[in-house]
C-alpha positions in Angstrom: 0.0 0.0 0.0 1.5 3.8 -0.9 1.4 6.5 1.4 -1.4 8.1 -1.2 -3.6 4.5 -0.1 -2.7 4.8 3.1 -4.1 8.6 3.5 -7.2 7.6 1.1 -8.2 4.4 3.5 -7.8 6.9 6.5 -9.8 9.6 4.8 -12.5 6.6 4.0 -12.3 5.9 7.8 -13.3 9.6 9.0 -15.4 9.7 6.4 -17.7 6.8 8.0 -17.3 8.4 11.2 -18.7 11.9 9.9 -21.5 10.0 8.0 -22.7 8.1 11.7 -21.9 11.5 13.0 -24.1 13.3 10.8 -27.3 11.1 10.6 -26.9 11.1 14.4 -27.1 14.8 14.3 -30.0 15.0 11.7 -32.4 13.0 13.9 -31.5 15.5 16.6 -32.5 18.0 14.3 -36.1 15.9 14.0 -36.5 16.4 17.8 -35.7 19.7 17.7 -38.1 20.8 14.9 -40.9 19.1 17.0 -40.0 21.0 20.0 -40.0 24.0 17.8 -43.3 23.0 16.4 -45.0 22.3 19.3 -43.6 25.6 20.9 -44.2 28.1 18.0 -40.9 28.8 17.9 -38.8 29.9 14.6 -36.0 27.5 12.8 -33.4 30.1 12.8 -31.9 31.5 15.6 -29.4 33.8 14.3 -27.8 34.1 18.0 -27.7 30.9 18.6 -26.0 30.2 15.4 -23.1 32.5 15.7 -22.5 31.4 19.0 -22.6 28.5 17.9 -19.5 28.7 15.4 -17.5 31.0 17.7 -17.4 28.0 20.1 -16.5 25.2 17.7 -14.0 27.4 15.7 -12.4 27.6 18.9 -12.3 24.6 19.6 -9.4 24.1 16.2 -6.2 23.2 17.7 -5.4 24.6 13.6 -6.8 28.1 13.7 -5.2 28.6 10.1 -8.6 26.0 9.1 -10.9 28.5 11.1 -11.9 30.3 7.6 -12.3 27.0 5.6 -14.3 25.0 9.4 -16.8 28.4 9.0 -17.5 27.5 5.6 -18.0 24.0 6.4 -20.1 24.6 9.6 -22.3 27.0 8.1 -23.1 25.0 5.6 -23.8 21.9 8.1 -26.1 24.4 9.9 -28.1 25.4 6.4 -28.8 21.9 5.8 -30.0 21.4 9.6 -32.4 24.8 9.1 -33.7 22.8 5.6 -34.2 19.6 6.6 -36.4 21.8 9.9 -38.3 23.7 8.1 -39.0 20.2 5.9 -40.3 19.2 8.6 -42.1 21.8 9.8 -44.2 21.9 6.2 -45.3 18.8 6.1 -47.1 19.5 9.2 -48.2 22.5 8.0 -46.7 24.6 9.6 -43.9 27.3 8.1 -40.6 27.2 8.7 -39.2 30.5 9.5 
């Protein structure tokens, strides 16, 4: 195996780790768009959300990735606010 293999399997291994990851944090995302529904409350939290990256891009032990981790998280959190507001449709309710 080359060192170009051995970097691909390992990228192949994280990847299967962020897939688990990320259906485990979509059905969170279910919960919390009932909550939301049952409570009235809006999907977006714009607050919360910036908080929310502050902490975690702290959390780099790289901070050179910080720009590059925004772009990633922000993206993470549009599909969260989708796949809520989804949600929140086919109950008939809107998704703000």
């Amino acid at each position: 195996m080359t060192v170009l293999d051995e970097k691909r399997y390992r990228i192949n291994q994280i990847d299967a780790e962020l897939t688990k990851l990320f259906e485990e944090r979509m059905k969170t995302v279910e919960e919390i768009a009932a909550w939301k529904m049952d409570n009235n409350m809006p999907v977006f939290d714009p607050s919360r959300e910036e908080n929310n990256i502050r902490r975690n891009t702290a959390l780099l032990e790289d901070h050179h990735l910080a720009g590059y981790f925004e772009l990633w998280y922000r993206f993470t959190m549009k599909i969260s606010k989708d796949y809520q507001k989804d949600i929140l449709s086919k109950h008939g309710k809107e998704g703000r």
